[in-house]
C-alpha positions in Angstrom: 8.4 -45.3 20.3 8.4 -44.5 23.8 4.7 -44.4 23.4 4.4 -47.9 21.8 6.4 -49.2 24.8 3.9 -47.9 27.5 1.4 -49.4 25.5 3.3 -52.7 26.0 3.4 -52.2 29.3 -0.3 -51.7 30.2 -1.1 -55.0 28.5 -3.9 -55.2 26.2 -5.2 -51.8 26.7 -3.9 -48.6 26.0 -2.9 -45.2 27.8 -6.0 -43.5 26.6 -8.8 -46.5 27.5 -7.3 -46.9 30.8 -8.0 -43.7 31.5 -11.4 -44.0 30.9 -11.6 -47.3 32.7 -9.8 -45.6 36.0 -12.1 -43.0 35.7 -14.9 -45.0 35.6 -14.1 -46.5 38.5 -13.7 -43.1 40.3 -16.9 -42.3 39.7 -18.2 -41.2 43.5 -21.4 -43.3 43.9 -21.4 -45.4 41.4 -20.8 -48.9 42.7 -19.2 -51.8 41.6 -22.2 -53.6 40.5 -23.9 -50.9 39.0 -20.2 -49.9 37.1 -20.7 -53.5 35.5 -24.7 -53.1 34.3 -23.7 -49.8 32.7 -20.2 -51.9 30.8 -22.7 -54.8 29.6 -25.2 -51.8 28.1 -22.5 -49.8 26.8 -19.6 -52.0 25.9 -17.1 -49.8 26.7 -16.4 -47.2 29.6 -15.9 -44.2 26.7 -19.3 -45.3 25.4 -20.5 -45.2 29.3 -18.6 -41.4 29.4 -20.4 -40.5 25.6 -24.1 -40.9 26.7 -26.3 -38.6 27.9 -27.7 -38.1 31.1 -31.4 -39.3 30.2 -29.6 -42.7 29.1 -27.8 -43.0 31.7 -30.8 -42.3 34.1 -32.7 -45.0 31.8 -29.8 -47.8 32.5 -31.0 -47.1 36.3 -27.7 -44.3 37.0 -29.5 -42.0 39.7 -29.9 -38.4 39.0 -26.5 -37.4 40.8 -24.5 -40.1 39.6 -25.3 -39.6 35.7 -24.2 -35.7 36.6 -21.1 -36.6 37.5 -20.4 -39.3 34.4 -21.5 -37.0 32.2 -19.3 -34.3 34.0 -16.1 -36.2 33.4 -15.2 -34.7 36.3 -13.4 -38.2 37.7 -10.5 -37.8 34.6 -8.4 -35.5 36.8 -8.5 -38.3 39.4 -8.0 -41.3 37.1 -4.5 -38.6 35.5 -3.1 -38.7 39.1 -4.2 -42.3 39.2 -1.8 -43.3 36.1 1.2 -41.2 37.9 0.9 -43.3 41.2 0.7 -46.8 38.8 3.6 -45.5 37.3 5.8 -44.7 40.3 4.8 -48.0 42.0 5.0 -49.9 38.9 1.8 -50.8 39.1 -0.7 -52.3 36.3 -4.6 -52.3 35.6 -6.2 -55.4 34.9 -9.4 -54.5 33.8 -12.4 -56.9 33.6 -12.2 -57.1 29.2 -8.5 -58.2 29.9 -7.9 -61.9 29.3 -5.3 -61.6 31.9 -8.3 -60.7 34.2 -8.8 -64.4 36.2 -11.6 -66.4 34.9 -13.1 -67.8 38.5 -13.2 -64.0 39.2 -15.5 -63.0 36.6 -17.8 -65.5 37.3 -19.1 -63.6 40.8 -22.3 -62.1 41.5 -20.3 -59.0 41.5 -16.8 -59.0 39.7 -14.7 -55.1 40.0 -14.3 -53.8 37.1 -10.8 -53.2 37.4 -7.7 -54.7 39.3 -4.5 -52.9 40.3 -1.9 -55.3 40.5 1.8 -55.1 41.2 4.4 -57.9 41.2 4.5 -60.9 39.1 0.9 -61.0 36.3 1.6 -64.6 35.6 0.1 -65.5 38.7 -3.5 -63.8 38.0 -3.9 -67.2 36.3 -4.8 -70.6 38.2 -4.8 -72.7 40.0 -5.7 -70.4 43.5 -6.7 -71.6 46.9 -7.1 -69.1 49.8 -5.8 -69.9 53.2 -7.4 -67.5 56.0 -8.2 -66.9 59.7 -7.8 -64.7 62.2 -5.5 -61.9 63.1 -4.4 -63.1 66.7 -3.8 -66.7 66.0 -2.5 -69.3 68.9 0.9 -70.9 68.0 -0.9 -73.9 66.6 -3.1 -71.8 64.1 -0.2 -70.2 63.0 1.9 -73.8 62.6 -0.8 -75.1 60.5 -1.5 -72.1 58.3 2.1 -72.1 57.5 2.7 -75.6 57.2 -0.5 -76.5 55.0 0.2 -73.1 53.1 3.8 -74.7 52.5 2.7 -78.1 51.4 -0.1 -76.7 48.9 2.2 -74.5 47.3 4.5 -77.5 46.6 1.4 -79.1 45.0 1.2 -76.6 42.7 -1.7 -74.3 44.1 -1.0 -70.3 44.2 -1.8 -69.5 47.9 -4.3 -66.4 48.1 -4.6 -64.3 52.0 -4.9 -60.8 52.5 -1.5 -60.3 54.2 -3.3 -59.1 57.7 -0.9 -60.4 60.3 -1.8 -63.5 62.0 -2.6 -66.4 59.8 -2.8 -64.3 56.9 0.7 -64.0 57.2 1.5 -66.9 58.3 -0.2 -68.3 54.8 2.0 -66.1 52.6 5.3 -66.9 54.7 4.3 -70.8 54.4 4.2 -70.5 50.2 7.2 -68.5 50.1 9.1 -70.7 52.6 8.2 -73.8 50.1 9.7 -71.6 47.2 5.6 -71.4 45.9 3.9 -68.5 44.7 0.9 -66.3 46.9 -1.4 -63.5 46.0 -2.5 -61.0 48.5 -5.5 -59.2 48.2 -5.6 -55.9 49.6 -8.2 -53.7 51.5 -5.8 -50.2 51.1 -4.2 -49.2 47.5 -1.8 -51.8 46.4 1.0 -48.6 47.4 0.1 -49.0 50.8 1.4 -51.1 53.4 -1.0 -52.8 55.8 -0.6 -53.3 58.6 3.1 -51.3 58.9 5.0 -54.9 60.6 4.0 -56.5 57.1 6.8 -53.9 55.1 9.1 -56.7 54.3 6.2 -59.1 53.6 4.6 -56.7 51.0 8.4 -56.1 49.3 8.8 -59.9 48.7 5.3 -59.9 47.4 6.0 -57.2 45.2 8.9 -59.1 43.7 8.2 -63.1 44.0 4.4 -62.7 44.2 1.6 -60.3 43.6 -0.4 -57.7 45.1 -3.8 -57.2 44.1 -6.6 -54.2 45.2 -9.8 -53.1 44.0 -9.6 -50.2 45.5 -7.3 -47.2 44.2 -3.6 -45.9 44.3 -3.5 -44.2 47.5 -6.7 -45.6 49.0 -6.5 -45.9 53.4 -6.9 -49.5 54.9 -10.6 -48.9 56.1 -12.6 -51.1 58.5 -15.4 -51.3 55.5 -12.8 -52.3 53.0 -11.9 -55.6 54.6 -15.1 -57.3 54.2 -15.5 -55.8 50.3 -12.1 -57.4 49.6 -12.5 -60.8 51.1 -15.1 -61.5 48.1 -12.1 -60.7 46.5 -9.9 -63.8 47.8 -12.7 -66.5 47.4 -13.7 -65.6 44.5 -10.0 -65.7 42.8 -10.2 -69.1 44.4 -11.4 -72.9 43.9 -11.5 -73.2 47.7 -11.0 -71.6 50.6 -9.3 -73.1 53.9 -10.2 -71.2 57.6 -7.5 -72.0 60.0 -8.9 -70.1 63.2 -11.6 -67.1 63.9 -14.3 -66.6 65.9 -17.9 -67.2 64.9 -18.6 -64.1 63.5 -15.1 -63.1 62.3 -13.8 -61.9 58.5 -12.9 -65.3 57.9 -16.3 -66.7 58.7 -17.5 -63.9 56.1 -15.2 -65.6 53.7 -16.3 -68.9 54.2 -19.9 -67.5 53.7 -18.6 -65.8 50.7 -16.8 -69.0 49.0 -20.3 -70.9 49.4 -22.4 -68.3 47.8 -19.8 -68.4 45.4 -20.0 -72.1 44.4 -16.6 -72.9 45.9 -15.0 -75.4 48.0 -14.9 -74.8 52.1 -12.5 -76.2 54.0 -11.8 -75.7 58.0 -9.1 -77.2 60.2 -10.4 -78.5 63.2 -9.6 -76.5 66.8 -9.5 -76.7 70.0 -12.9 -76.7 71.4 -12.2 -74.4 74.6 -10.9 -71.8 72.4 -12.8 -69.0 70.9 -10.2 -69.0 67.6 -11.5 -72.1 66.8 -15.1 -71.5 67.0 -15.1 -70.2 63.6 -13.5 -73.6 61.9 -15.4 -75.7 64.2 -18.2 -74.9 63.3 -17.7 -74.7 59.7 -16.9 -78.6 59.9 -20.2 -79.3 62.1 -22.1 -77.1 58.8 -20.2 -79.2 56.3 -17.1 -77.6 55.8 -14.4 -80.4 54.9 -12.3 -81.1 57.6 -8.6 -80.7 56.7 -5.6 -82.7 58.7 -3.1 -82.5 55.5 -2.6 -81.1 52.1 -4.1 -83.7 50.7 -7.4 -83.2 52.0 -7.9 -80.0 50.0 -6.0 -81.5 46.6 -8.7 -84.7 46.9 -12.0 -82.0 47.0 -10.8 -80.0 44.3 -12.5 -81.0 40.8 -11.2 -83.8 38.4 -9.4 -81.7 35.5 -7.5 -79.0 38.4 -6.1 -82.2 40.2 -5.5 -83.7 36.7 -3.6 -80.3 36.0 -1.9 -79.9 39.4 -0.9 -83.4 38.9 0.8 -83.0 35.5 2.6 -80.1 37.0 4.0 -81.1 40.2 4.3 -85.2 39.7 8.4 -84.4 39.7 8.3 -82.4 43.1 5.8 -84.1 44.9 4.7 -87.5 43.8 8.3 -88.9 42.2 10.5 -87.6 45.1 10.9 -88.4 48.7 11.3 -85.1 49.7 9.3 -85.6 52.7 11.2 -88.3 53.6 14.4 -87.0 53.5 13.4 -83.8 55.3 12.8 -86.0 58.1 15.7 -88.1 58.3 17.5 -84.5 58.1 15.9 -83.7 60.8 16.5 -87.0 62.7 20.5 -85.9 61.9 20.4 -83.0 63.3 18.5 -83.4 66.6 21.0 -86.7 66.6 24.1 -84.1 66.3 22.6 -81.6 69.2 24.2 -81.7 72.9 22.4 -82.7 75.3 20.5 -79.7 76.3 18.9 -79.1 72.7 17.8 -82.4 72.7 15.7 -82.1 76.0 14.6 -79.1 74.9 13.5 -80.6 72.0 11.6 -83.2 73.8 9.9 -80.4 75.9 8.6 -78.2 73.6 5.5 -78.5 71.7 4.0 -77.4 68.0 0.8 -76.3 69.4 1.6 -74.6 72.3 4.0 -71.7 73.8 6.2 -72.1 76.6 7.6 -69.0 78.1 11.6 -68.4 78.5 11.0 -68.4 82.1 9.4 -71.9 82.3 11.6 -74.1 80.2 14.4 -72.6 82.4 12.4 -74.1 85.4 11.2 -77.3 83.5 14.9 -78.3 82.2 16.4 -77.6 86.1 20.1 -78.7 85.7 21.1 -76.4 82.7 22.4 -72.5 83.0 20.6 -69.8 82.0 23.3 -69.0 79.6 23.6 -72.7 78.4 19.7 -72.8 77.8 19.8 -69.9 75.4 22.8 -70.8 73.7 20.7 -74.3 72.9 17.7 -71.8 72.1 19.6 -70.1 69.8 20.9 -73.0 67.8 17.7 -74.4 67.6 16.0 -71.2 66.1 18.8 -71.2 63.6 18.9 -75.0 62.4 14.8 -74.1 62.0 13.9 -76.8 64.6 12.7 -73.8 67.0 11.0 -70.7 66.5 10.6 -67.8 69.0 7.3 -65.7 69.4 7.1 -62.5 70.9 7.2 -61.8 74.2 10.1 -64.8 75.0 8.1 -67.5 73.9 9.0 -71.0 72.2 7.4 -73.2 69.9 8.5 -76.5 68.2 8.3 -76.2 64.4 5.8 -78.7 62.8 
């Protein structure tokens, strides 16, 4: 019994094949893509693991690499793999599951298996990515998580990678709108990258889902990240860059999604900053330009906004939730004293002001009285504070 229930648990696989499917994958030198020629020859990975070196070497396995299949020596690794799934409560999706997304397993080069942790129903559609870079201005990080909010509302499963900056901003944005978001990993799906992002990973354990190619365990290398972002287009029907530089992981992304056959969409920068270099010129290369959420929905093809339409038509299209979040904010800015309200008036969406200025820009108020209004402001969600004593207006 306790058996049959662990075989529940892994899906549509059992304890025994996923062992051989881990181990596959453990294989040192084997490759992704070359893991996938040797699964379409063979079938199965225990057919892979049952033949012999010469046809292995005649599938194109190199000398080394066949040695080590027909070794089995990865099944000690894949056994330690299970114990660490099992601990983190962790699942593998391999690429024979019909859990496995479909998009996906269209790429050039697909993994072979998935770790995954959280909630599986989200593996299926409808996913858009939402990236940029990691040290964002205030007005990157406004429209990541406001766009991130509003397309989660429309229905669409927000995919980032959970690197701080926009990436977190895009997660924070779904989750804020009560949506659902996917992060794909360039560690183990046990490991927290980077360390600030320990809450962040524990709600997307629980509301949303963490996903990794890479095994239980596995460090966040500086090679990892550009492997995984294949990852997050591909699970995609578009991807939106907020801000990055020219040559950034987010442009690879963007690269990525075209090769891919999916949609690219940029939000326009300023042109004196380097973050929006990236975007910018995305746009000038054909990128769609993207001001709301409903410049993505528009580009996305006929039967997803069909679908997204069907499910979301209540929330989005039939309500005037919009509207009455801004007469509740007209209320409360109505209700503020006197001092909230000028700073209010002061502060902006797309740029910081330092503690130290506003005191100096709104001259006849206290110190005291000032953050007192601050404080208020952060707490009816009309303000939020960045690091180092900095304000911005929330969009």
């Amino acid at each position: 019994m306790e058996g049959l229930m662990a075989d529940a648990a892994q899906g549509s696989i059992g304890r025994e094949e996923e062992l051989h499917w881990l181990a596959l994958t453990l294989i040192p030198g084997l490759g992704t893509r070359m893991a996938g020629k040797l699964l379409d020859r063979f079938r199965t990975p225990q057919a892979v693991f049952r033949a012999s070196r010469t046809e292995l070497e005649a599938a194109g396995v190199g000398g080394a690499v066949a040695q080590s299949i027909a070794s089995g020596c990865s099944f000690e690794d894949a056994l330690d793999q299970q114990r660490k799934m099992a601990e983190h409560g962790a699942v593998a999706i391999v690429r024979g599951d019909p859990r496995y997304p479909a998009l996906l397993r269209e790429i050039f080069d697909p993994p072979i298996l998935l770790f995954a942790r959280g909630r599986l129903e989200l593996l299926q559609p409808f996913h858009f990515a939402v990236v940029g870079t990691r040290r964002p201005t205030p007005y990157g990080l406004a429209a990541a998580e406001r766009l991130s909010a509003d397309l989660a509302r429309a229905g669409l499963t927000i995919v980032s990678g959970m690197a701080r900056g926009i990436d977190t901003a895009a997660h924070k944005g779904a989750f804020s709108a009560g949506g659902d978001t996917v992060a794909v990993l360039g560690c183990g799906v046990d490991v927290v990258y980077p360390s600030e992002n320990r809450k962040l990973a524990a709600d997307l354990t629980a509301k949303g889902l963490l996903l990794s190619e890479f095994a239980m365990g596995s460090t966040a290398f500086p090679q990892n990240f550009p492997i995984r972002n294949r990852i997050i287009s591909g699970l995609s029907a578009g991807v939106l860059v907020v801000e990055g530089a020219q040559y950034s992981g987010s442009a690879i992304t963007a690269k990525l999604a075209l090769d891919q056959g999916r949609e690219c969409f940029a939000v326009p920068g300023n042109i004196t900053s380097k973050a929006s270099w990236g975007p910018n010129l995305l746009i000038k290369q054909g990128a769609k330009l993207v001001q709301d959420w409903n410049d993505v929905i528009v580009e996305l093809p006929a039967e997803v906004r069909r679908q997204l339409i069907e499910r979301g038509r209540t929330r989005l299209m039939g309500n005037a939730g919009a509207s009455q979040d801004g007469g509740r904010t007209s209320q409360l800015e109505g209700s503020l004293p006197e001092v909230g309200r000028r700073l209010l008036a002061v502060l902006k969406v797309d740029t910081a002001i330092h503690l130290d200025d506003l005191l100096q820009i709104v001259e006849d108020s206290s110190a005291s009285e000032l953050i007192a209004a601050l404080f208020e402001l952060e707490m009816l969600g009309l303000v939020k504070q960045l690091p180092g004593k900095h304000f911005v207006k929330v969009w």
